[in-house]
C-alpha positions as CSV (number, residue, x, y, z in Angstrom):
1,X,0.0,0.0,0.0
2,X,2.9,2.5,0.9
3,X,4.4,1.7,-2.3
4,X,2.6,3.7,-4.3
5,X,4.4,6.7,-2.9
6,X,8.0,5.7,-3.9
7,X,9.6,8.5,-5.0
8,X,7.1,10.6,-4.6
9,X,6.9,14.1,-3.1
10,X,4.5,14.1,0.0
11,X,3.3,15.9,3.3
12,X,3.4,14.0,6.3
13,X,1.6,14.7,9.1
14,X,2.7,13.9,12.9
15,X,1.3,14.6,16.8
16,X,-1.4,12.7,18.4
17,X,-4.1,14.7,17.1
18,X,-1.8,15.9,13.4
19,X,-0.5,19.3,15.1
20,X,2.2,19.1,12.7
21,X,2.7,18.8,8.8
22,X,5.7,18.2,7.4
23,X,5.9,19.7,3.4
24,X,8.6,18.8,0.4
25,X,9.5,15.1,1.9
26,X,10.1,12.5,-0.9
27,X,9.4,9.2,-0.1
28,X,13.3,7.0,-1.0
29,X,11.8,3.4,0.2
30,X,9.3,1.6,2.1
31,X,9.1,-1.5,4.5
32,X,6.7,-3.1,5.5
33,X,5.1,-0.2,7.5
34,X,8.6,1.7,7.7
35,X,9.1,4.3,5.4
36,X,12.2,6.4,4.4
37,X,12.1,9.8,3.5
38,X,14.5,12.7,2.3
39,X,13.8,16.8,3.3
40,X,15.1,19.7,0.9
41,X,18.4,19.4,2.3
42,X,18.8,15.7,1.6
43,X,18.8,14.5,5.1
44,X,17.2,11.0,5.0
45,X,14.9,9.5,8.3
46,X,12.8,6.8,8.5
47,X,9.2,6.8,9.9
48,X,7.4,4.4,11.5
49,X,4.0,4.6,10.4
50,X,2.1,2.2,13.1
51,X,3.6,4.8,15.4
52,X,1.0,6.9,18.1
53,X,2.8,9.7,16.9
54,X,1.7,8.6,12.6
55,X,-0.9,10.7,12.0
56,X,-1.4,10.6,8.2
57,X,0.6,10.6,5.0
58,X,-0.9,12.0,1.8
59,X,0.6,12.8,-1.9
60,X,1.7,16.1,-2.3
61,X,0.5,18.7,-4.8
């Protein structure tokens, strides 16, 4: 399902109750429910998406 986003840019969005959005990230790989993403400045971090902290993912436009 994450797939789909490979290489993609998107918006994540974090917090308990998605207090933060995070613009420009392209999505480098996924696992299982693990993805890794890269910022602007090409620093690369990997997000656990079954986290409390997950809130939602989305494509960017």
């Amino acid at each position: 399902m994450l797939e789909q986003f490979v290489g993609k840019k998107v918006k994540i969005v974090v917090g308990p109750e998605g207090e933060e959005t995070q613009f420009g990230l392209t999505v480098k790989a996924v696992d299982g429910v693990l993805i890794s993403v890269e910022d602007s400045k090409g620093e690369v971090r990997v997000i656990n998406t079954t986290s409390a902290n997950f809130f939602e993912l989305s494509m960017q436009s």
